[in-house]
PALUM-677819 format. One line per 3 residues: number of its first residue (from 1); their letters; for each residue x, y, z of C-alpha. Coordinates in pm, 1 decimal, m for minus. Layout:
<nodes>
NUM = a = X:Y:Z  ...
</nodes>
This chain:
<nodes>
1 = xxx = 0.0:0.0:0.0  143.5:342.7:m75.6  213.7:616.7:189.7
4 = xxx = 155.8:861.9:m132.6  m176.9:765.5:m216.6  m425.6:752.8:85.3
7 = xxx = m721.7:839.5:m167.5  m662.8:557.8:m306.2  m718.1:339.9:17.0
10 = xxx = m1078.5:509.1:105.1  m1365.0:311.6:60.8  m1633.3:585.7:m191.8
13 = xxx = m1906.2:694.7:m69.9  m2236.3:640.6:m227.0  m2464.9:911.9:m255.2
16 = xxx = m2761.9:1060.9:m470.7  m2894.5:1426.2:m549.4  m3195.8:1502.2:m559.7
19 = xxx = m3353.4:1875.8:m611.0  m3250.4:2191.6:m768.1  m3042.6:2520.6:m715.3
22 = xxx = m2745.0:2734.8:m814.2  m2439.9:2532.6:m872.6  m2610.0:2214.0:m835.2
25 = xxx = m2558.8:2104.4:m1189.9  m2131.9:2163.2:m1191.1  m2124.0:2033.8:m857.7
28 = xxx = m2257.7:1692.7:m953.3  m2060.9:1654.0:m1227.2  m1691.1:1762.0:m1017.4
31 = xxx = m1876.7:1475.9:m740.6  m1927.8:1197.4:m1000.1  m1566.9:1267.4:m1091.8
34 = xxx = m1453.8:1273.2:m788.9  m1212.6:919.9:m659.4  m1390.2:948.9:m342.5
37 = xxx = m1762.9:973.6:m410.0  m2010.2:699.9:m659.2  m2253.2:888.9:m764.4
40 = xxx = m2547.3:631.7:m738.9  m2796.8:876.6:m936.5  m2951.5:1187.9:m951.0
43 = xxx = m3332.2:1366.4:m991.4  m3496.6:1692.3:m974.5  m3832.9:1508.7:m869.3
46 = xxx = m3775.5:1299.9:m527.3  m4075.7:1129.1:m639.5  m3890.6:1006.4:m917.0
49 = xxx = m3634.2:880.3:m746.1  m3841.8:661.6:m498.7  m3700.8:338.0:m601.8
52 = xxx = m3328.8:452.4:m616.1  m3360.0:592.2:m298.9  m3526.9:281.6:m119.4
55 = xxx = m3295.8:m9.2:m12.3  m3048.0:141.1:250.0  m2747.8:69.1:34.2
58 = xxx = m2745.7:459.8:m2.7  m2475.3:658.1:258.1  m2564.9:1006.3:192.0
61 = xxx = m2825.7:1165.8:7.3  m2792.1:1560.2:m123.4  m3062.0:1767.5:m186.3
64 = xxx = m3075.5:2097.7:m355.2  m3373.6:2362.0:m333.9  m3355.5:2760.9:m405.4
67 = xxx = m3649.6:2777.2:m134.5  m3533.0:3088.9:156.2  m3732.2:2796.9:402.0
70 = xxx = m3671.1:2456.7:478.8  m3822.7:2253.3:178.6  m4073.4:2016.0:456.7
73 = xxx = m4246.4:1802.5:208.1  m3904.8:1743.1:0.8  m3767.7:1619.9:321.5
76 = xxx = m4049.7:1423.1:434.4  m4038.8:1243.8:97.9  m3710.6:1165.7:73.2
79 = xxx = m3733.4:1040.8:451.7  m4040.1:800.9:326.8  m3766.8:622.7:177.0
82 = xxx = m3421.6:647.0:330.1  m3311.8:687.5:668.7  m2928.5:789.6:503.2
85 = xxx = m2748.7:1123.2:650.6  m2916.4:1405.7:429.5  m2743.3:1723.0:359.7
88 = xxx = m2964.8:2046.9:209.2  m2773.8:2224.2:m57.8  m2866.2:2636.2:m149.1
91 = xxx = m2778.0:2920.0:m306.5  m2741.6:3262.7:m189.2  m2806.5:3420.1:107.3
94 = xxx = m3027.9:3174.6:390.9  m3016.8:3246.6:729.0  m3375.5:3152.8:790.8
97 = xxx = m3329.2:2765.9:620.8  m3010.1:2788.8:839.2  m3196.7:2824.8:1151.2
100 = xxx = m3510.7:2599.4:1035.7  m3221.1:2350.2:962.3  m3144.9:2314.9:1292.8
103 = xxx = m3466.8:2174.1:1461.1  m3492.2:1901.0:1132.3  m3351.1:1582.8:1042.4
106 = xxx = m3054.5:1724.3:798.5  m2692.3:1619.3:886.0  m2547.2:1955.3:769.1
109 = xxx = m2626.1:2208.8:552.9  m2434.4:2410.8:239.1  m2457.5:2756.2:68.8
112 = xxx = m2342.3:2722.8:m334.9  m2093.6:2769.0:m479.0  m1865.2:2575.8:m254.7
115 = xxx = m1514.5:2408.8:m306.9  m1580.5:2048.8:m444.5  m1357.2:1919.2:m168.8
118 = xxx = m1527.5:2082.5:108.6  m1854.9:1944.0:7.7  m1646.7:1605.5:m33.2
121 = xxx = m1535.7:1652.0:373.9  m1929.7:1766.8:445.3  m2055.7:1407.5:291.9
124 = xxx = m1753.1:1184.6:438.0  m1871.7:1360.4:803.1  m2208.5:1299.2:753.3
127 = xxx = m2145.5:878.5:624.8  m1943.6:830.1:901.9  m2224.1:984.4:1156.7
130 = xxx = m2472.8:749.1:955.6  m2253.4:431.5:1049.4  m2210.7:486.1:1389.8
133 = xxx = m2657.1:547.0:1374.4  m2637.7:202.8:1283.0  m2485.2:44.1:1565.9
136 = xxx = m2117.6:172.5:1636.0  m1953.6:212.0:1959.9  m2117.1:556.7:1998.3
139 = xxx = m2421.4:465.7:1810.3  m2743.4:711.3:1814.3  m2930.6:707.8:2175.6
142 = xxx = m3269.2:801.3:2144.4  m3472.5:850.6:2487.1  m3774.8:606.3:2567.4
145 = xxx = m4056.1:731.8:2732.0  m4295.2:520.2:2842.7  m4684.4:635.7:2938.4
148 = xxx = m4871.0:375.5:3175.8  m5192.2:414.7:3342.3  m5263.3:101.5:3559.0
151 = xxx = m5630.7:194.5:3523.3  m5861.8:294.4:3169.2  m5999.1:592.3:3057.4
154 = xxx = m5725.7:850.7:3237.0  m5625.9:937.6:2920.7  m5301.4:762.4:2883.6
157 = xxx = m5317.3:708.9:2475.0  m5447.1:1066.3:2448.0  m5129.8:1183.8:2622.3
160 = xxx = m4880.9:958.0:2448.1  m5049.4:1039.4:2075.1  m5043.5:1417.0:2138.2
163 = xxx = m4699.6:1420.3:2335.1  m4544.0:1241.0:2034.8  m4677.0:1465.3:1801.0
166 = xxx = m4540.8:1754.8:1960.5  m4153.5:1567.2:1949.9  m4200.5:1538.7:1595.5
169 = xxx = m4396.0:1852.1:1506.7  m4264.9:2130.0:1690.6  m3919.6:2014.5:1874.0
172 = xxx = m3798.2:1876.3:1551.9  m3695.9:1545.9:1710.9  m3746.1:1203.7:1483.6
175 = xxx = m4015.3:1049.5:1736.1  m4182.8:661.5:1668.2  m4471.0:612.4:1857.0
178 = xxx = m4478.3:275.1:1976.5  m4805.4:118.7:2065.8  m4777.6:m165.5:2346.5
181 = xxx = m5102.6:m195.0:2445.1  m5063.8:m513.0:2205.1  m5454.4:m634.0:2234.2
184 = xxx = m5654.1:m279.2:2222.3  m5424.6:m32.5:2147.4  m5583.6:264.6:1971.6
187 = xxx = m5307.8:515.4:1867.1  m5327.5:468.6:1560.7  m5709.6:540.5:1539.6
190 = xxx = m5663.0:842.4:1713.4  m5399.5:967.5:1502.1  m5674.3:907.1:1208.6
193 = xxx = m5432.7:646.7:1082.9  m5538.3:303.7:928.8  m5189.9:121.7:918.4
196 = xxx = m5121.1:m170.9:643.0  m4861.0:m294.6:887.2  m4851.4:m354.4:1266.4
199 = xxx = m4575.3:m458.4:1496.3  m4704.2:m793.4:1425.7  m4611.6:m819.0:1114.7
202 = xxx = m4289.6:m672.3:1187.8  m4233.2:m934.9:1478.1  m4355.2:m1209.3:1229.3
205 = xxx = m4112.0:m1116.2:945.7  m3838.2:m1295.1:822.7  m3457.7:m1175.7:880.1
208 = xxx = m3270.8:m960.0:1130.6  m3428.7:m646.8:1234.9  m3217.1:m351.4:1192.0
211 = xxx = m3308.2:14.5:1127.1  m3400.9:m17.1:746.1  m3640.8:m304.2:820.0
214 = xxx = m3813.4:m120.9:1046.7  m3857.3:178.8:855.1  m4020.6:m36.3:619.7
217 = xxx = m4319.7:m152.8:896.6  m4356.5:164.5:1030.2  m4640.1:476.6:921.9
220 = xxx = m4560.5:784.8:906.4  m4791.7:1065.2:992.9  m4847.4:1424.9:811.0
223 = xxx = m4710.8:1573.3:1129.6  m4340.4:1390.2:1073.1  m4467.5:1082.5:1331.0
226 = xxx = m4352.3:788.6:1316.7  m4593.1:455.6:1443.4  m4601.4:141.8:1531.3
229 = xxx = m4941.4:39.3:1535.7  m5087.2:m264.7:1796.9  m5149.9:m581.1:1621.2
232 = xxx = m5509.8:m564.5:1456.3  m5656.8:m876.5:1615.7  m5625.8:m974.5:2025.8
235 = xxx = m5507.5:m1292.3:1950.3  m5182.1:m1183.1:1803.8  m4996.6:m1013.7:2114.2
238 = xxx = m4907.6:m1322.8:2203.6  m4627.1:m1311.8:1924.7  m4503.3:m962.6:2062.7
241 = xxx = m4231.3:m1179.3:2277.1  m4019.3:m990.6:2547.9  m3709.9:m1099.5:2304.0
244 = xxx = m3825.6:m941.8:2028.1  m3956.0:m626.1:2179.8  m3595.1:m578.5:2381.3
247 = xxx = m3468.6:m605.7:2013.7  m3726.2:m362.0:1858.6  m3631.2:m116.3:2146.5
250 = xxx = m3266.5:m116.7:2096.3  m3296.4:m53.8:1729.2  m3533.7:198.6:1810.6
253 = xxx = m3300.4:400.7:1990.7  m2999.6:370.2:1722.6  m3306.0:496.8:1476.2
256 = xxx = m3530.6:760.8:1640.5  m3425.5:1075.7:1921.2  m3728.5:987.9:2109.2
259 = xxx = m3940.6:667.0:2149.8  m4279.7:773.1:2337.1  m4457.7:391.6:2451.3
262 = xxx = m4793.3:352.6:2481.2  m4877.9:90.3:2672.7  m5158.7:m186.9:2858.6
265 = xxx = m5274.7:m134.5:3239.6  m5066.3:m427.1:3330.4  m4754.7:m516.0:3472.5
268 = xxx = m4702.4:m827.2:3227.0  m4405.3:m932.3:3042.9  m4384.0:m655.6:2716.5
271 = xxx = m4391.1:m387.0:2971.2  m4122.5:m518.6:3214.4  m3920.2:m523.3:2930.4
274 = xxx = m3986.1:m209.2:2823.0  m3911.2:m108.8:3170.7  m3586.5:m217.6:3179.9
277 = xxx = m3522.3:45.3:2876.0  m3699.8:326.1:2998.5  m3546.3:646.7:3081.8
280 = xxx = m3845.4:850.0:3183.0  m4172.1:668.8:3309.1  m4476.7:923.1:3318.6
283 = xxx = m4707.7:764.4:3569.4  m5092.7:895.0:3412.3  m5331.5:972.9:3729.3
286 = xxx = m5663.3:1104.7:3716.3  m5838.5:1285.5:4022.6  m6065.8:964.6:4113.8
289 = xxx = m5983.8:735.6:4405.1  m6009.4:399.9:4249.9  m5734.4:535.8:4018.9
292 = xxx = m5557.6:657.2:4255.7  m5544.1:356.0:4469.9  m5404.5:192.6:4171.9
295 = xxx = m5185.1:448.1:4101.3  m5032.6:427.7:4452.0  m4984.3:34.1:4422.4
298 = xxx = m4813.2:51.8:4120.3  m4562.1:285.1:4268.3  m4527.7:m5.0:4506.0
301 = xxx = m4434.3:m242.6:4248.4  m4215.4:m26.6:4084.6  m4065.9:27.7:4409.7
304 = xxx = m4015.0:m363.0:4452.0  m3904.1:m412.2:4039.3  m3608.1:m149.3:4183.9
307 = xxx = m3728.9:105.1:3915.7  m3554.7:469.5:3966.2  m3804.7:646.0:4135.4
310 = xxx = m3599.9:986.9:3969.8  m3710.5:839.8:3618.6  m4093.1:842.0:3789.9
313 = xxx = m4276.1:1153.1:3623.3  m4633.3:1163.1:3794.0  m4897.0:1307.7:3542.6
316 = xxx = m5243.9:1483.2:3636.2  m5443.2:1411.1:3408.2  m5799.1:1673.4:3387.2
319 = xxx = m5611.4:1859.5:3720.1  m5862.2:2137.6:3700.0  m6162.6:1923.2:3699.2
322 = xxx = m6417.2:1996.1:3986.1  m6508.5:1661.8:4165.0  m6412.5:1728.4:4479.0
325 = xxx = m6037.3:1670.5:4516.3  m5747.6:1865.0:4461.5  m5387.0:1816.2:4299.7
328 = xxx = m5256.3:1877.2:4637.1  m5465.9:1578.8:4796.7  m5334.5:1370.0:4468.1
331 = xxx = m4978.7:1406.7:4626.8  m5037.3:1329.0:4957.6  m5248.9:1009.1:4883.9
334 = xxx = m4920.2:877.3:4686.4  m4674.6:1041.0:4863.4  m4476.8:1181.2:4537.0
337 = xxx = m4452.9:1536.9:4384.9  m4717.1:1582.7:4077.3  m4460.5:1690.1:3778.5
340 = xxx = m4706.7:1757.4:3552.9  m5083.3:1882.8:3503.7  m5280.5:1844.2:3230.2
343 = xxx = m5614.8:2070.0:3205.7  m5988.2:1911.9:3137.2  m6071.9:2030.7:2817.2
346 = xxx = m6409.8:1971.9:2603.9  m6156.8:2017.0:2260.6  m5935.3:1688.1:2363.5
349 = xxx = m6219.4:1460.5:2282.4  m6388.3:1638.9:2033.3  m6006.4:1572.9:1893.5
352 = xxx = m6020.2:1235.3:1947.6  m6373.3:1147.2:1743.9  m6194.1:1365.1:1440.1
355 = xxx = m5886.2:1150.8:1463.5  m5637.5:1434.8:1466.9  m5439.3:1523.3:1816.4
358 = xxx = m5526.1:1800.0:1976.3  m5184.8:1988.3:1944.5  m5204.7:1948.2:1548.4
361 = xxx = m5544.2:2099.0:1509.1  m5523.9:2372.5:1810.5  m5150.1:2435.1:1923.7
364 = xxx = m5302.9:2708.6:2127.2  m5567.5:2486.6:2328.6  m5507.1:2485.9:2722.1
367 = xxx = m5447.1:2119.3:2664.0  m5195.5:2193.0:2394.1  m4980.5:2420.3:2578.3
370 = xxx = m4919.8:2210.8:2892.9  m4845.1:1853.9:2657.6  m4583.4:2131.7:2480.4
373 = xxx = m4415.1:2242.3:2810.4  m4429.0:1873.8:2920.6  m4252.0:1771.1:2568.1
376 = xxx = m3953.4:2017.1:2681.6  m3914.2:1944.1:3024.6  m3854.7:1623.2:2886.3
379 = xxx = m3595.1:1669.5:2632.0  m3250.7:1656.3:2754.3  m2998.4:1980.6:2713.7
382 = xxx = m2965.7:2160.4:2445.1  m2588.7:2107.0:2390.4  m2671.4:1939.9:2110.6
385 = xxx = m2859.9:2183.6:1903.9  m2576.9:2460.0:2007.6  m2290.2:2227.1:1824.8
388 = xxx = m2516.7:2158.3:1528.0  m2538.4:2600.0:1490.5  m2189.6:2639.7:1502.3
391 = xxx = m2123.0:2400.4:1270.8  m2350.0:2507.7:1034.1  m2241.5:2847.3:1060.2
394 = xxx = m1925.8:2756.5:948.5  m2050.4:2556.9:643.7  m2242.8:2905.6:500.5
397 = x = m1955.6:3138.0:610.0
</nodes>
């Protein structure tokens, strides 16, 4: 091997382009010349290029647009198709796709004309971040949150469908919505969905599951949500075993920032195993003692499963209804600190019937505001998002 010649040595990158802008055209052409980069294809349309882009043998994909905001359905479309690092190409002057930039799924962005070479260093980053998303030693972490209710009708699926829809709508966070209540789970009805696949048939498949295949069994909602619908029919949660659902987590996390569970009133085996992966546990109350009776003994047997009670997030659920009782009461019948209330309102179920959450079709709803303050209180710091402006700076200076 020659010390002259480290080119030579690097595995290329495969990429596609999709979209148009300023400099996109001589760009491709210096990148399909280029030792380092296979260009795999390229399309104006990214409808066109559905069947190119589907597989996961794709590293990279680049996409142009001459839009001053952050092209939403392009990205969406592309993302129907390929989980691969994206990076947004523009010309001119863009501080507001910039800033949009930084609350979406986009690896990095770049303002045309650039040097061929540092758009070759902006796709190697972004490949090598993809790998390590798939399972390297520093592989992606997303955060599971898991809603239980040990009791119906407190409004546990109505908090986990419009708390997951705020992750993916308005913090900009790749959320899956993973329904556990495996024999009546109904987030996908109230999310107006009517899924081809379930996690059955994901469970039931053929093959290794990794992050491609489970992009493929997965919905995705106009709101940038990700689901994992309940199996259809009763009889088929029995195939849900804890195995496979430990496996479905942990690819999960290497896929998605956030994984919000929705799961049964029961302590059985899918949810002790979801347990062990949880990192916050929101604990849905309602202000009615038979609920809270069962509230308070499953914080015994969370106590006895040696659950963190700091990962314990107690939720009020209709805290301003009038039956008699108080939020203050609520904590000293279970002994714990109420994180978070939610407000009775007559829009949530009206919501419901229309199968749309409540946050989608009125952000500024009573309701709405406190699942939005309870979305960021649960998102970790923003170091993140601080590192991802600085860089991008630097890529349009």
């Amino acid at each position: 091997m020659s010390l002259d010649s480290p080119v030579a040595t690097r595995e290329k990158v495969r990429i596609f382009v999709t979209g148009h802008c300023d400099g996109l055209p001589e760009l491709r052409e210096a990148l399909e010349r280029h030792a380092e980069i296979e260009l795999v294809g390229w399309s104006e349309g990214v409808r066109e290029s559905a069947s190119t882009l589907t597989g996961g043998h794709l590293q990279v994909v680049l996409h142009g647009t001459r839009a001053s905001s952050l092209p939403a359905d392009d990205l969406a479309a592309i993302r129907e198709h390929t989980r691969a690092p994206l990076i947004l190409l523009a010309s001119g002057e863009s501080s507001a796709l910039l800033e949009e930039a930084l609350e979406a799924d986009v690896s990095d962005v770049l303002l045309l004309p650039q040097m061929t070479e540092n758009v070759v260093f902006a796709i190697r980053k972004a490949g090598h971040s993809g790998r390590r998303a798939q399972g390297g030693p520093s592989a992606r972490r997303g955060r599971i949150i898991t809603v239980f209710s040990p009791k119906g009708g407190t409004g546990k699926t109505v908090t986990s469908t419009n708390l997951a829809s705020t992750f993916a709508k308005y913090e900009g966070k790749r959320t899956l919505l993973l329904d556990l209540d495996l024999q009546f789970g109904d987030a996908a009805i109230m999310l107006g969905i009517e899924p081809e696949k379930t996690i059955y048939d994901l469970v039931v498949a053929p093959g290794e599951l990794d992050s491609e295949k489970l992009a493929g069994y997965t919905t995705r909602h106009n709101c940038g949500l990700d689901i994992l619908p309940a199996p259809l029919r009763p009889e088929d949660a029995e195939l849900v075993t804890e195995a496979k659902l430990a496996r479905l987590l942990e690819v999960a996390r290497e896929s998605y920032d956030v994984i919000v569970v929705d799961t049964s009133p029961f302590f059985h085996g899918p949810m002790l195993a979801t347990l062990d992966r949880t990192d916050e546990l929101l604990l849905v109350a309602g202000l009615e003692v038979p609920t809270l009776k069962n509230v308070r003994l499953s914080l015994q047997t969370l106590e006895l499963l040696a659950f963190p009670s700091n990962r314990i997030k107690v939720v009020l659920n209709r805290a301003n209804s009038k039956v008699g009782m108080k939020p203050g009461e609520v904590e000293g019948a279970l002994e714990v600190k109420v994180r978070f209330e939610l407000p009775s309102d007559g829009k949530v179920p009206l919501a419901v019937n229309r199968g749309t959450p409540l946050v989608l079709a009125d952000d500024k709803a009573e309701f709405s505001k406190a699942i939005r303050q309870m979305a960021k209180q649960l998102l970790p710091a923003e170091a993140a998002k601080q590192q991802k402006r600085r860089l991008f700076a630097r890529s349009g200076s």
